[in-house]
C-alpha positions in Angstrom: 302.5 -3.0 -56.3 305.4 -2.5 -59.1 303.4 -5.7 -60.5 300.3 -3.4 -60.7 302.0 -0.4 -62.2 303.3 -2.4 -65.1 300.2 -4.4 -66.2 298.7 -0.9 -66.0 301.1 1.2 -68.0 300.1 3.3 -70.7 303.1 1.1 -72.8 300.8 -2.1 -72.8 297.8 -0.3 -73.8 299.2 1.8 -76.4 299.5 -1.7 -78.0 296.6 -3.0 -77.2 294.3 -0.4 -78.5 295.6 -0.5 -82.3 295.4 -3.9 -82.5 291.6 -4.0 -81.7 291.1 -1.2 -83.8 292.9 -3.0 -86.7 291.1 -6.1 -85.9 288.0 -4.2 -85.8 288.3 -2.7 -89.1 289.2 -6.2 -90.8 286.6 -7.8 -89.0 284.3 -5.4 -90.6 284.8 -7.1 -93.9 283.2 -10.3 -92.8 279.6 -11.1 -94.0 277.1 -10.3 -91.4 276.5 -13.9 -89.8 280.1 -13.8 -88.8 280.3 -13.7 -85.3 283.8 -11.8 -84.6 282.9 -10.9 -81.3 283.2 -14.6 -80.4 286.3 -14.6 -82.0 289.5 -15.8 -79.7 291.1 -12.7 -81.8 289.1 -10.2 -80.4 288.9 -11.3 -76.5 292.4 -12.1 -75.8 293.3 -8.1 -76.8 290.0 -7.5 -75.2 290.9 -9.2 -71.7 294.2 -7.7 -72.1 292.4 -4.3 -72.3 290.3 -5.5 -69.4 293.4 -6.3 -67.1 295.4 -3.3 -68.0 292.9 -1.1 -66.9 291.8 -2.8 -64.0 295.1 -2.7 -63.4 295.9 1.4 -63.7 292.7 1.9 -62.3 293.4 -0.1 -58.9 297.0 1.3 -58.6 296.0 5.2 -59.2 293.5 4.5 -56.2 295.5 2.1 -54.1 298.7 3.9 -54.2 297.5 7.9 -55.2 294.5 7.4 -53.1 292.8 9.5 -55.7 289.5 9.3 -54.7 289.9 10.8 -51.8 290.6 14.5 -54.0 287.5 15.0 -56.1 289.8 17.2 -58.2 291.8 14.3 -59.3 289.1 11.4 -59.3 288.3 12.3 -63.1 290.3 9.7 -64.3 289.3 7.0 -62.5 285.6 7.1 -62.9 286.4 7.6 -66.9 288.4 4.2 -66.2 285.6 3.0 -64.1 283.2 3.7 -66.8 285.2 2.2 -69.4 285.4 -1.5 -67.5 281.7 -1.7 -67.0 280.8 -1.0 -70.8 284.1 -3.6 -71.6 281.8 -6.2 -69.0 279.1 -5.6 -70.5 280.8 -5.8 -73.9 282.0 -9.3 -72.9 278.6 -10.8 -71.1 276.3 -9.6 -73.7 276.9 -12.3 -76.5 277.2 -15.0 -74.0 273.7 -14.3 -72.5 271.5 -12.9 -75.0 269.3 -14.9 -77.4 268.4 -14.6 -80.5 266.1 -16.4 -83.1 264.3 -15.5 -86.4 260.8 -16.6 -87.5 259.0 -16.7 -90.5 255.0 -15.7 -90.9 252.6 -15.7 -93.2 249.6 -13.0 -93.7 247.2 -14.5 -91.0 249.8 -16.9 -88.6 248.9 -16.9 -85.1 252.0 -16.8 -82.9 252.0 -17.5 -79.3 254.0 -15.3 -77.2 253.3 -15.7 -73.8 250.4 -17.7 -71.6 247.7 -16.2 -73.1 249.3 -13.8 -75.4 248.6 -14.1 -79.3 250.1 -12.3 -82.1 247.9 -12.4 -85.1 249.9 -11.3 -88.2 247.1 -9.2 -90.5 249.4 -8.0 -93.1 
C-alpha cells in the first residue's frame, strides 16, 4: 500500500498539473486542424494524471475507509468525478466521427433509409 500512497501523492500531481496547463496554453497556438489532443504530449501527462488519482483515490478508501463517514467522503467523489470526465476525456477522440460536406442550393442528401435532406437555401 506504500506503493499506492506514493503514485498518489499530492508531490506527483503538483507536477503534473502545470505541465498540462503549460502544454495546454502552447497547444492553443496551433491552427485549428491540429489535433493536440492526440498528441503523445498531452496523454502521457494525462495518464499520469489518470494513475495518480486513481491512485489517491483507491488508497484514501482502502486504507481511511472514507466512505464509510459521509462527512469525509467529499473528496473522494470530487476524485471520482474527476476520473470519469479524464475517461471520457481520453475515449472521446478515439470514438467519435467526424466529416464535412459540401451543398449546393437544391442537393438532396440522404440521411438515413428513407430520410432526405433537401437543401432550399
Amino acid at each position: 500500500m506504500k506503493f499506492l500512497k506514493i503514485l498518489g501523492s499530492v508531490k506527483i500531481t503538483s507536477v503534473i498539473l502545470p505541465l498540462m496547463i503549460l502544454e495546454l496554453i502552447i497547444f492553443s497556438f496551433f491552427p485549428g486542424g491540429y489535433k493536440w489532443y492526440l498528441s503523445i504530449f498531452f496523454m502521457i501527462p494525462l495518464f499520469l494524471f489518470l494513475f495518480n488519482l486513481s491512485a489517491c483515490t483507491i488508497y484514501r478508501i482502502a486504507i481511511k475507509k472514507s466512505l464509510r463517514n459521509l462527512l469525509t467522503a467529499g473528496p473522494d467523489i470530487i476524485h471520482l468525478g474527476i476520473i470519469i470526465l479524464v475517461l471520457c476525456g481520453i475515449l472521446f477522440p478515439v470514438f467519435r466521427e467526424e466529416s464535412s460536406l459540401s451543398v449546393l442550393e437544391n442537393d438532396q442528401i440522404k440521411l438515413d433509409p428513407g430520410k432526405t435532406l433537401t437543401i432550399k437555401n
